[in-house]
C-alpha positions in Angstrom: 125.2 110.1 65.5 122.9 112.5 64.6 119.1 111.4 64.6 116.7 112.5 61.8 113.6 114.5 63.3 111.6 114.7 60.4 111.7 110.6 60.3 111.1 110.5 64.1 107.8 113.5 64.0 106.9 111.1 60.7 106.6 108.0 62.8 105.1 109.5 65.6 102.5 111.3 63.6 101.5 108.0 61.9 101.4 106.1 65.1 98.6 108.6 66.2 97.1 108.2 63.0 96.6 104.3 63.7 93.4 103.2 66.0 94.5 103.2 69.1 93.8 100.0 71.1 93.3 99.6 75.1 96.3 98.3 76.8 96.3 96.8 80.8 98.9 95.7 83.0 99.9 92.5 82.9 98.4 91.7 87.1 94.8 90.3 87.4 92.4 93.0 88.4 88.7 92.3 89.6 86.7 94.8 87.5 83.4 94.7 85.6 84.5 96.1 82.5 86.6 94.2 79.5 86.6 93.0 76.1 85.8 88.6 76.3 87.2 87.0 73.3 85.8 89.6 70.7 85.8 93.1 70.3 82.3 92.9 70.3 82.2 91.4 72.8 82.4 94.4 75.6 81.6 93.7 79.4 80.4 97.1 81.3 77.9 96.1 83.6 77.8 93.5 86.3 75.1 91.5 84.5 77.4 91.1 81.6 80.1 90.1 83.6 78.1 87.4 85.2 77.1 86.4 81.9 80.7 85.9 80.5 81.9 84.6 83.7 79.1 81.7 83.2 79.9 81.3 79.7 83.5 80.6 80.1 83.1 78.2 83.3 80.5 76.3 80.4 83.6 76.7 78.7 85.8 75.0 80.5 83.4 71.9 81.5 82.9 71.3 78.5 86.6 71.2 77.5 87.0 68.6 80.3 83.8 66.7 79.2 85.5 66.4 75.3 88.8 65.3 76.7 86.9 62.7 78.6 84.6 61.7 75.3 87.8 61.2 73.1 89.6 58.9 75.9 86.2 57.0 76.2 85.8 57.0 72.0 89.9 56.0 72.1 89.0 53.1 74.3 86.3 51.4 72.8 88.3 51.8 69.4 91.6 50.2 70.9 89.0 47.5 72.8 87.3 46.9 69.7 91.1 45.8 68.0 91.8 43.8 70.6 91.9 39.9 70.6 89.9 38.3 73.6 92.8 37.3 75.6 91.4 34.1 77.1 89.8 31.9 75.1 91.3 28.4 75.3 94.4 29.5 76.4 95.1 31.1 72.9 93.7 35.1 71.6 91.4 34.4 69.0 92.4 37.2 66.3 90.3 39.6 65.2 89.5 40.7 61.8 90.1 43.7 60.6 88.4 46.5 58.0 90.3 46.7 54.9 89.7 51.0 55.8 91.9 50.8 58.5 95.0 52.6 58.6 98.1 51.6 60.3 99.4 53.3 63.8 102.6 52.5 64.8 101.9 48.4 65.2 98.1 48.3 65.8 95.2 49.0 63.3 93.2 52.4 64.2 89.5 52.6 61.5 90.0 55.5 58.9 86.7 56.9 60.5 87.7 56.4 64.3 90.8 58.3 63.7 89.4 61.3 61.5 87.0 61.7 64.3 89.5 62.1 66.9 91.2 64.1 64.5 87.6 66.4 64.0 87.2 66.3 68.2 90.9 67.1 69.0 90.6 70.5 66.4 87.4 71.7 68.6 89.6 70.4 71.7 92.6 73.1 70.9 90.1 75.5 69.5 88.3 75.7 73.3 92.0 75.6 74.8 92.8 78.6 73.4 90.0 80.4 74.0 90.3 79.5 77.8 93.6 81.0 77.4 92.7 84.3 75.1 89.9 84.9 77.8 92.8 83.8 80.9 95.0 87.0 79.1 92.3 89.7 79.9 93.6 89.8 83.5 90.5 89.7 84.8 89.9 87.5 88.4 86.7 86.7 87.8 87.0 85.3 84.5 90.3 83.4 85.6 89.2 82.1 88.8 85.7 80.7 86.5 87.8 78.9 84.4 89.7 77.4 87.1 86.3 75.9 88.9 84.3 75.2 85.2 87.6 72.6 84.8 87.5 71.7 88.5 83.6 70.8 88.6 84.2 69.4 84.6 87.0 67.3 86.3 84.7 66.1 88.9 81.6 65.7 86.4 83.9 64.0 83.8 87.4 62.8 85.3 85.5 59.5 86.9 86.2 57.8 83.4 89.6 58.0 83.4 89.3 55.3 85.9 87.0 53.3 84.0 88.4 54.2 80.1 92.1 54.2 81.3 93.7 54.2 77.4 96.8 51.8 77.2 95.9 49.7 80.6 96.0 46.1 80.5 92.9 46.3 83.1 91.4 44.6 80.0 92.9 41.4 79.9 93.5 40.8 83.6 89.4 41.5 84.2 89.4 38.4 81.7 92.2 36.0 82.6 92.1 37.2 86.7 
């Protein structure tokens, strides 16, 4: 099959033509300079890099720290619905806001739930950027994510023991 040259030299000269953008390999590297998240964004000096390495471990904690807030805020709602479960040997039933909106068999506030909804948006929104600034390949900036949701784990994680969503700690605190 014959191949057409002047479609080939056309391609290739327009593929020059285009801006031509900085590709790595795909194996971390521990260098000072990269592009963090935006192309404005360029690191060049070892200040800088110290500065985005900081930013992204302030990053990470704080992803921790808003996974921890929603379980916490996802707790007091589903506590809130709850019936005390001793009280005369019978739960006294709660009543309920006329806003609420049904999940699955329990009652969930309108408000509750679109702020869960608001927090888990920012929640994704900071995941991804951990992983858009993971994809530079650069150690540094990897390993300073790692530790930021190590130490936000460690700063954070303890209410996972205390707000543990779904546990029936609840009622056997009450009824022993």
């Amino acid at each position: 099959m014959a191949t057409d040259t002047t479609t080939t030299q056309h391609i290739h000269t327009t593929a020059t033509d285009m801006p031509q953008t900085h590709m790595h390999d795909m194996f971390f590297y521990f260098g000072q300079s990269m592009t963090l998240l935006f192309s404005s964004w360029s690191i060049s000096t070892v200040q800088g890099l110290v500065g985005g390495i900081f930013a992204v471990l302030f990053l990470s904690i704080f992803y921790e720290g808003l996974k921890s807030f929603r379980e916490y805020l996802m707790h007091r709602a589903v506590k809130s619905l709850r019936a005390p479960c001793c009280t005369d040997s019978k739960p006294i039933p709660k009543e309920r806001n006329w806003r609420s909106i049904f999940i699955g068999k329990s009652k969930l506030p309108l408000f509750i739930h679109v702020i869960q909804s608001i927090l888990q948006v920012i929640q994704i929104g900071v995941a991804y950027l951990m992983m858009l600034a993971i994809m530079t390949f650069n150690g540094w900036i990897f390993l300073s994510i790692v530790f930021g949701a190590g130490v936000g784990y460690l700063v954070f994680g303890w209410t996972k023991f205390l707000y543990g969503v779904g546990s029936t700690q609840d009622c056997n605190e009450c009824c022993g």
